[in-house]
C-alpha positions in Angstrom: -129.4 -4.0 64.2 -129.5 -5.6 67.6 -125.5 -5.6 69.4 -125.5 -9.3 69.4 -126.4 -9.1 65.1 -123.8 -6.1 65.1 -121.0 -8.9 66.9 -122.0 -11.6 64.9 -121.8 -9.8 61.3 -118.5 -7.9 62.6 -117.0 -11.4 63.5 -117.9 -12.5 60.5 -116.0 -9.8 58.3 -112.9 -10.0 60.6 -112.5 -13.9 59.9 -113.4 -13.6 56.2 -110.6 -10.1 56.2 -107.9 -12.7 57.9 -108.6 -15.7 55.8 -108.0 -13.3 52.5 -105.0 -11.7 53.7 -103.5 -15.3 54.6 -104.8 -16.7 51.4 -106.1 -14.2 48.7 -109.0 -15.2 46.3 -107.6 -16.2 42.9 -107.1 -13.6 40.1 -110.6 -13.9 37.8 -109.7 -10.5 36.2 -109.7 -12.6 33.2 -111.9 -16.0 33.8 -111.4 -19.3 31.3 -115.0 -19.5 29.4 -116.2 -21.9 31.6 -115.9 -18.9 34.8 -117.0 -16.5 32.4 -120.6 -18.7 31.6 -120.6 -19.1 35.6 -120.4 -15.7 35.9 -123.4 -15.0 33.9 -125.6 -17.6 35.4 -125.0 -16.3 39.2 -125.2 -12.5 38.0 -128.2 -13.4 36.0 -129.7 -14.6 39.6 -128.4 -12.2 41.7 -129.9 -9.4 40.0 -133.2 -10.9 40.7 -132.5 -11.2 44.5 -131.2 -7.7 44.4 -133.8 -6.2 43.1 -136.6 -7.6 45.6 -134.2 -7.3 48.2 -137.0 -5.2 49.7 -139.8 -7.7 49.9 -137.2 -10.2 51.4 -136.5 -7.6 54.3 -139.7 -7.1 54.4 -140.7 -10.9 54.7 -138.1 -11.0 57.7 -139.7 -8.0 59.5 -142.6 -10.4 60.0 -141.2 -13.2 62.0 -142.4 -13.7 65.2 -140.1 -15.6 66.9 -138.3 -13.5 69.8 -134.3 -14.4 68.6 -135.2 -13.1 64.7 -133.9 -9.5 64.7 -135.6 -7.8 62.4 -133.0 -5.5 61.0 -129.5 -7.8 59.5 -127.5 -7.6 56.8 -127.9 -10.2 53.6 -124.9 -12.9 54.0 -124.3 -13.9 49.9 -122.7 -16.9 50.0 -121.1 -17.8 47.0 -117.9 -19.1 44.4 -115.2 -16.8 44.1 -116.5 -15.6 40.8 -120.1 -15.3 42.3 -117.6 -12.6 44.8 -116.7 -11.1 41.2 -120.3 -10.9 39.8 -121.4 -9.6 43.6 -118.9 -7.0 43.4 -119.8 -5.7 39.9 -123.2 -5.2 40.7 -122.7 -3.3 43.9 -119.8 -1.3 42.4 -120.5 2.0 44.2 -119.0 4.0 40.9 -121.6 2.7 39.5 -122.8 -1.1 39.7 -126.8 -1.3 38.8 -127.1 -1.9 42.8 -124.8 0.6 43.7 -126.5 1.9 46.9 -127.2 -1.9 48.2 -123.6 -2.9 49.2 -124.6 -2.1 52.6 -127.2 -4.3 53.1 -125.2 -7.8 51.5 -122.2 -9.0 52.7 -120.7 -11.1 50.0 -119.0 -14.2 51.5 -117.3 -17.6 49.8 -119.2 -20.7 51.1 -115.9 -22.0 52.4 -115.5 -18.9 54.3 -119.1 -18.7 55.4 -119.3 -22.2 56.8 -116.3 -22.2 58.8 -117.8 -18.9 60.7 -120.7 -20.6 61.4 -119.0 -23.6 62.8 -117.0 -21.1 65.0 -120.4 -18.7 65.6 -123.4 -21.2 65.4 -126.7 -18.8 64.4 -128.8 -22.4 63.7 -132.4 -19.9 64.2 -131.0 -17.3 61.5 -131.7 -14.8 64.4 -128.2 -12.5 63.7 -128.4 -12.7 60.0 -130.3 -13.5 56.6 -128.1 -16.6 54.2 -128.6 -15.6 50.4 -126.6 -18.4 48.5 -126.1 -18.7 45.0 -123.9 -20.8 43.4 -122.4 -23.5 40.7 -122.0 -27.0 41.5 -119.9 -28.0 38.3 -118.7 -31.6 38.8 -121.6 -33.6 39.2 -120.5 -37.1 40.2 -120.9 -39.9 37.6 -123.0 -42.1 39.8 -126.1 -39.0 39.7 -125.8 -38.7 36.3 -129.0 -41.5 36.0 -131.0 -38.8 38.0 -131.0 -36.7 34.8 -131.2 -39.1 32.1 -133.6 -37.1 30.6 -131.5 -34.5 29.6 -128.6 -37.1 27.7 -125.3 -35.4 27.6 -123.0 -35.6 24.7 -119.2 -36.4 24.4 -117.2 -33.6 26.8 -119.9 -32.5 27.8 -121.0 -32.3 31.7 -124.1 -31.4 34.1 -124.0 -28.4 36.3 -125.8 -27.7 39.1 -127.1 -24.3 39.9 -128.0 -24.1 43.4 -129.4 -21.2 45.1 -132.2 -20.0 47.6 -132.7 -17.8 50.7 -133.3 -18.9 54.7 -133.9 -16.7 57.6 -136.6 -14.8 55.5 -139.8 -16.4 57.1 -141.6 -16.7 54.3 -139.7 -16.0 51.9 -137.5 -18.7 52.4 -137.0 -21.0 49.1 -134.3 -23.2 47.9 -134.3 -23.8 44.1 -131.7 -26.3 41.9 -131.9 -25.7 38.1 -129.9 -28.4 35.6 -127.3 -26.7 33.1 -124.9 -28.2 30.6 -121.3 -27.3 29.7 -120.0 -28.4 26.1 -117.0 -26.5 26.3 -118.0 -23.6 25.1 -121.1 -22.3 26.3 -123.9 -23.4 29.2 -127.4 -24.4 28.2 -130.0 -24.7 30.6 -131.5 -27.8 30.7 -134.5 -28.2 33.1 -135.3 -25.4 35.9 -136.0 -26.3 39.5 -135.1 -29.7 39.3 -135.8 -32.1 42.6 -132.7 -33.5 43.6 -132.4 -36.7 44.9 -129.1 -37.5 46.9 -128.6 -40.7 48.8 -125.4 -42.9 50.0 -122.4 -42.4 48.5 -123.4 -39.9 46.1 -124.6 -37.7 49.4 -121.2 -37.8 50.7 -119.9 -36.8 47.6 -121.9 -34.7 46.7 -119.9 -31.6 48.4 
């Protein structure tokens, strides 16, 4: 890892190290069922990041371009309980990708946006963004954008968003369309194409 990689990735844990001793990540030692289902869907992801991990390094070790070190860490940006499903499997007594914690740097998106606002890396040359994560109020006013997929009373759309830049060409973004009823998630309709405009774009957060 080149110095300037090193500084950037060492800033990055400082911040994220201060932000959590000022303001600790809730308790999810026992999430509601609707964390729980979360969970499982960015876990269920994850795993498959994790294990090609290596063709994703690989697919960065082929840029070209003179600022893309060739040798970073994986920044995971997630929820909190995407931190949670992260940290089981990389648990080092055992996770299923116990001997990968070194290479991903698990990060909130909270926490991972401010750094970069703070330590612009625009060209991805200091580090690899993994993000994977649940957008779980959908506002009313996109709710037209999947009326193929009806919902039912109490029920409600999520938004699974997730993907990979700095890779070359292994960069992707991917949405896929659950439902909540309360009780359990459903998926709906894989890789979706979302279409944000006006107000619903600067709502849609």
């Amino acid at each position: 890892m080149r110095p300037t990689s090193r500084r950037w990735l060492d800033g990055l844990r400082e911040t994220v190290a201060e932000a959590r001793a000022a303001r600790p990540l809730p308790d999810l030692s026992a999430p509601s069922a609707a964390l729980a289902a979360e969970r499982m869907i960015l876990a269920a992801r994850l795993t498959t990041w994790l294990a090609g991990i290596d063709a994703l390094a690989a697919a960065r070790r082929t840029r070209t371009d003179a600022t893309a070190d060739p040798d970073v860490v994986i920044v995971l940006s997630t929820s909190p309980i995407g931190i949670v499903a992260a940290a089981d499997l990389l648990d080092p007594r055992g996770g299923p990708f116990a001997g990968l914690g070194s290479r991903i740097e698990p990060v909130t998106e909270l926490e991972y946006r401010r750094w970069c606002m703070r330590a612009p890396d625009e060209a991805f040359g200091a580090h690899v963004i993994l993000w994977n994560w649940l957008k779980t109020r959908v506002p009313e006013q996109r709710h037209a954008e999947f009326a193929r997929h009806p919902l039912g009373p109490h029920e409600a759309y999520w938004l699974h968003r997730t993907g990979v830049t700095g890779a070359g060409d292994a960069d992707r973004r991917e949405s896929h369309l659950w439902k909540w009823n309360g009780r359990h998630a459903s998926l709906l309709e894989p890789f979706v194409t979302e279409v944000i405009t006006g107000r619903a774009a600067r709502d849609d957060r």
